[in-house]
C-alpha positions as CSV (number, residue, x, y, z in Angstrom):
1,X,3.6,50.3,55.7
2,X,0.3,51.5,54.7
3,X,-2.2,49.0,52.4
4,X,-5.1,50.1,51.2
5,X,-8.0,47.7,49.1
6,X,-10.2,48.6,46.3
7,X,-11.9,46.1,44.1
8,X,-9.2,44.9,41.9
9,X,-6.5,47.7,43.3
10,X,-3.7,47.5,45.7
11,X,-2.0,50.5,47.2
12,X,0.8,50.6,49.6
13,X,2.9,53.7,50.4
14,X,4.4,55.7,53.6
15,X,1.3,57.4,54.8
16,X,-2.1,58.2,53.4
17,X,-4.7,60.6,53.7
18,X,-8.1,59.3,53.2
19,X,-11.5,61.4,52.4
20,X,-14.1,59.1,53.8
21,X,-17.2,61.1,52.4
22,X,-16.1,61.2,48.6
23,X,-13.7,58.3,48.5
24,X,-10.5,59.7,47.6
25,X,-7.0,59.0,48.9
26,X,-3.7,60.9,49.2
27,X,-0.4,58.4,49.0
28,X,2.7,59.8,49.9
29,X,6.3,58.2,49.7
30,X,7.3,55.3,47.9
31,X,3.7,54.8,46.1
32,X,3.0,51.4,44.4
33,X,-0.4,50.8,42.9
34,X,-1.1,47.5,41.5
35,X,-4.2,46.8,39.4
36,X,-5.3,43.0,38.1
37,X,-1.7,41.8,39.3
38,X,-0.4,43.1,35.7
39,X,-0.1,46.9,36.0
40,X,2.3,48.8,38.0
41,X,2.6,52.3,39.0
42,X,4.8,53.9,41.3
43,X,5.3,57.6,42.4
44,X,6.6,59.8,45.3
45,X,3.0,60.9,45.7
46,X,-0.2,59.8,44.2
47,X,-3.8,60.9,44.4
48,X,-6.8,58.2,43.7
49,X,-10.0,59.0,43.5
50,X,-12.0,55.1,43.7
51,X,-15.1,56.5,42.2
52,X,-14.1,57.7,39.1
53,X,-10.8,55.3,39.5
54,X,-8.5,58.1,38.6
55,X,-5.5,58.6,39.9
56,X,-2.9,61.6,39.4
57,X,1.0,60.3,40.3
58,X,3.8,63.1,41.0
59,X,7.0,62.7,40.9
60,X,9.3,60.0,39.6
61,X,6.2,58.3,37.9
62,X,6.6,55.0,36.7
63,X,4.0,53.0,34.6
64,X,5.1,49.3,34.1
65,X,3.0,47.0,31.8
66,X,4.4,43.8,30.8
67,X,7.6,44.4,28.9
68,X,6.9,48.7,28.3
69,X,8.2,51.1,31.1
70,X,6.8,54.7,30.8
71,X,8.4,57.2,33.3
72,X,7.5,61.0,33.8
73,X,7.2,63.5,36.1
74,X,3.6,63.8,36.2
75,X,1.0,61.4,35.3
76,X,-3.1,61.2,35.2
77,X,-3.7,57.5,34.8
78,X,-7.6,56.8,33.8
79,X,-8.0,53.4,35.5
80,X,-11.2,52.3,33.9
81,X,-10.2,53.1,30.5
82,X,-6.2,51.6,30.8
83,X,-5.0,55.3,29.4
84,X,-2.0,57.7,31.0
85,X,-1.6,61.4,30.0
86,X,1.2,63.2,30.5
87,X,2.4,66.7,29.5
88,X,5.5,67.5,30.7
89,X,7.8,65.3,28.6
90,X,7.8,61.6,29.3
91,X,9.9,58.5,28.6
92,X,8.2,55.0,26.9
93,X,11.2,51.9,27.1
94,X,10.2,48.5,25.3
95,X,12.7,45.9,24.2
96,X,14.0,47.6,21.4
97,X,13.6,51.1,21.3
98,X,13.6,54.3,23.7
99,X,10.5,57.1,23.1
100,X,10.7,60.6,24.3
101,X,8.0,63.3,23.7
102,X,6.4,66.5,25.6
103,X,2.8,65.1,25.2
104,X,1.9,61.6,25.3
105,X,-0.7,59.2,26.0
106,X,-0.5,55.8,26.9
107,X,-3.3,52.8,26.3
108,X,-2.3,50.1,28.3
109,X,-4.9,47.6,27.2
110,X,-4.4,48.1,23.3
111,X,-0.5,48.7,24.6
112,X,-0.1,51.8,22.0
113,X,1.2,55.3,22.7
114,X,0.7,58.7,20.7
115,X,3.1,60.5,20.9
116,X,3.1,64.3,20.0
117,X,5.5,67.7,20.5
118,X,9.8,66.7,20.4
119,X,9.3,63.1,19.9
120,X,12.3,61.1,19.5
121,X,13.0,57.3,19.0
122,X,16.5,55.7,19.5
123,X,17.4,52.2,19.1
124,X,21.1,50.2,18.4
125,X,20.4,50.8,14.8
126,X,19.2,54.5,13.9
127,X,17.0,58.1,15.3
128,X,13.9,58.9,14.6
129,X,12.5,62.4,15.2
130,X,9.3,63.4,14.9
131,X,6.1,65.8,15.5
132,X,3.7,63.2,15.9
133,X,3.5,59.7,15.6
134,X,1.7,56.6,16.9
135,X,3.7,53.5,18.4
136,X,2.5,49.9,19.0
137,X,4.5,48.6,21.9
138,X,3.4,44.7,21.0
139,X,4.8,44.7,16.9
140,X,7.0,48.1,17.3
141,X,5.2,49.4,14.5
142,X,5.4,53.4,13.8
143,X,2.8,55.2,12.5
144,X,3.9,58.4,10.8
145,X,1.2,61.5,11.0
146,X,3.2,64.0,11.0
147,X,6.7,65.4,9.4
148,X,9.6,62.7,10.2
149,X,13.4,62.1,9.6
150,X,14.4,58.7,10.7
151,X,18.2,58.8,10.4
152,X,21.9,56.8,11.0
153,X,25.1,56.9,10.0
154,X,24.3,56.3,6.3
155,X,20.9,57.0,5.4
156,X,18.4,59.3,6.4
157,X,14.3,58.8,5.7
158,X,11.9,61.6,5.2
159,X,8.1,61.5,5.5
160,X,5.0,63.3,6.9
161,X,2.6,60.0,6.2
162,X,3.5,56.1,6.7
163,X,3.8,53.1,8.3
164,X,7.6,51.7,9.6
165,X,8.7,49.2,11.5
166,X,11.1,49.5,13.9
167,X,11.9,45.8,14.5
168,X,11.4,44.3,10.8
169,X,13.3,47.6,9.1
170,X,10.0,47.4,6.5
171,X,8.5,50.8,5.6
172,X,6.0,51.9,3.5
173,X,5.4,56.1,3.3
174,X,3.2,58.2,1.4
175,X,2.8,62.0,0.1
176,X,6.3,62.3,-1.7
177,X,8.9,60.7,0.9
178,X,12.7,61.1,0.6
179,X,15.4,58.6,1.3
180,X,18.6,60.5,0.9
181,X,22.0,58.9,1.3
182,X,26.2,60.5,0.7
183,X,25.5,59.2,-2.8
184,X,21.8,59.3,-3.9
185,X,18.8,60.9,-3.2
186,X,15.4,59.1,-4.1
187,X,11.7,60.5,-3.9
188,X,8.3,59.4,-5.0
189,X,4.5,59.9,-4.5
190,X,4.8,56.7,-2.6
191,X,7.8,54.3,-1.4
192,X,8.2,50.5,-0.4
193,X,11.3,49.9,1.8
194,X,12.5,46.5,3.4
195,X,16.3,48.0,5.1
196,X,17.4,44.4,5.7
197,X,16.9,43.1,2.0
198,X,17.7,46.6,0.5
199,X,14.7,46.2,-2.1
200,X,12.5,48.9,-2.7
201,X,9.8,50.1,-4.6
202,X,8.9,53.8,-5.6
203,X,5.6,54.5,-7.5
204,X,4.2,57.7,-9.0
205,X,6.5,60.5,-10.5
206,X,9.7,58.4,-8.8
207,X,13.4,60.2,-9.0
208,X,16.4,58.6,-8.5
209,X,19.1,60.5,-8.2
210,X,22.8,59.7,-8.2
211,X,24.8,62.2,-6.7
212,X,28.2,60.9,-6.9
213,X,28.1,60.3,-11.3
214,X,25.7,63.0,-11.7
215,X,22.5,60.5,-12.9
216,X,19.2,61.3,-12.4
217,X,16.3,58.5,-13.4
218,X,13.0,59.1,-13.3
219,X,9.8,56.8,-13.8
220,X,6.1,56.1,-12.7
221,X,7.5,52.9,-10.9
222,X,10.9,52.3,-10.0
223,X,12.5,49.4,-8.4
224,X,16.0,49.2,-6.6
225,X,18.4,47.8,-4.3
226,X,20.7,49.7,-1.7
227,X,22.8,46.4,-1.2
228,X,23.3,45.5,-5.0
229,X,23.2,49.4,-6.2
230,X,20.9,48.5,-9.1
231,X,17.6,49.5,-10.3
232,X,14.9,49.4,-13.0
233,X,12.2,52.1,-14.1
234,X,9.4,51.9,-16.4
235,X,6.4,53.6,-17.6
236,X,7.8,57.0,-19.0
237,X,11.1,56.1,-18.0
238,X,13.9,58.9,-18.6
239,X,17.7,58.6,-17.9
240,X,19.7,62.1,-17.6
241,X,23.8,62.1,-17.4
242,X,24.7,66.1,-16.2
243,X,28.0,67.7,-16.3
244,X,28.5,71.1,-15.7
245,X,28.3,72.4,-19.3
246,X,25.7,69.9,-21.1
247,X,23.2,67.3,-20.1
248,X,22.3,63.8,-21.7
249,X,18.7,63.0,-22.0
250,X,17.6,59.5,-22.9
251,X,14.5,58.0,-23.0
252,X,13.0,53.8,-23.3
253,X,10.5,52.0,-22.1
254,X,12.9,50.3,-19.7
255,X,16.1,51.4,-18.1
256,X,18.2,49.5,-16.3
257,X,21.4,50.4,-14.0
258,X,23.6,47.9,-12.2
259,X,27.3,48.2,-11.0
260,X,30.2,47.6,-13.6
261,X,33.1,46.1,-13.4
262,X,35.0,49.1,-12.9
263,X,34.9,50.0,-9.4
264,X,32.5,53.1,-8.4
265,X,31.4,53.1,-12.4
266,X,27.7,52.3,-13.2
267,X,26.1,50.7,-16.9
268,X,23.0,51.9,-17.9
269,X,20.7,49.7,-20.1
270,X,18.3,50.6,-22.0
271,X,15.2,48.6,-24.0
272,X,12.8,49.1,-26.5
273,X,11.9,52.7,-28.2
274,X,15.3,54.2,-27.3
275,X,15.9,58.1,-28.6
276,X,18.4,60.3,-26.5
């Protein structure tokens, strides 16, 4: 039942060694720190040093801010500055989503984490693997910096630069991203994707790709919906319909595709300056 005081830190554990002449404590067994009645941390064994307000936590380490749980082996915890560091793999649980990594760093105060090395994201609707990214525990918003698939059971999301939301579904990536499904495959220099309205925008050398009827559309912007399968492309807009011995090349200023009324069959429209 040892307590021990300083300025706006609480620390109780088992038993304690404390160096008087430099200020530094040794916590062992059951560890609980508590700083401005907001931020836990709890470890089998914890060393604080009050003058630089650092403390290094050991074994089943547990930072809890608010609604964000971050658990570890190993932690450094920079009190003045609000930022953990780990390097042995660590564990960051919010309300939605679960974040694993081999190096990350914590900021409690702006409550964002980088992540780098293995880093994995898994929530009730899809995986996201990555090198490196940066996540804001407050909005859930991922920022991509690195190479990163973010994948389900029907859709998987390349990019190495980006911006996605893991709560809203809205994305917007950079540097030629891919968003490959069973039947399509679409790539730009830059893409626009809200997942719960299915629209979508691609800009810059855009390619749409149809697997399943062998269609390929390209364009320098290209909109589209995954719910309603349809999609428009302009500016240097070109249609191709491949089979295994010829290929169809048409071009317009505007092309069109939307479902027919044929099951799995698609119409392609096409307007003004038509040649093929």
């Amino acid at each position: 039942n040892v307590e021990i005081s300083h300025q706006n830190i609480r620390m109780w554990c088992d038993s304690a060694y404390s160096y008087t002449d430099i200020n530094m404590v040794d916590g062992f067994g059951n560890v609980h720190i508590l700083k401005d009645d907001t931020l836990h941390l709890y470890a089998d064994f914890v060393n604080y040093n009050s003058e630089i307000k650092w403390a290094k936590a050991k074994g089943n380490v547990k930072l809890v801010n608010k609604s964000t749980t971050l658990t570890t082996d190993s932690l450094n915890y920079d009190m003045n500055r609000g930022i953990g560091y780990y390097d042995n793999y660590g564990t960051i649980v919010d309300s939605t989503s679960t974040l694993t990594s081999k190096i990350g760093e914590y900021y409690v105060d702006q409550e964002r984490a980088y992540f780098k090395t293995e880093v994995k994201t898994v929530t009730d609707d899809y995986i996201m693997e990555s090198d490196t990214l940066i996540y804001e525990t407050k909005t859930g918003a991922v920022s991509i910096v690195g190479p990163t698939n973010i994948h389900n059971e029907k859709n998987n999301l390349y990019a190495i630069d980006g911006f996605y939301n893991t709560r809203t579904g809205k994305a917007d990536l950079f540097k030629r991203p891919v968003i490959t499904s069973k039947e399509q495959q679409i790539t730009a220099d830059s893409i626009f994707y809200d997942k719960v309205s299915g629209d979508g925008i691609a800009k810059g050398n855009a390619d749409l790709h149809d697997l399943k009827n062998r269609i390929i559309v390209k364009g320098n912007h290209a909109t589209y919906n995954d719910i309603q399968k349809t999609s428009q492309v302009t500016d240097s807009a070109q249609f191709w319909y491949y089979s295994e011995r010829d290929t169809l090349f048409l071009h317009a200023d505007t092309l069109k595709t939307v479902p027919d009324s044929i099951p799995d069959e698609k119409i392609v429209k096409a307007y003004y300056g038509v040649r093929f």
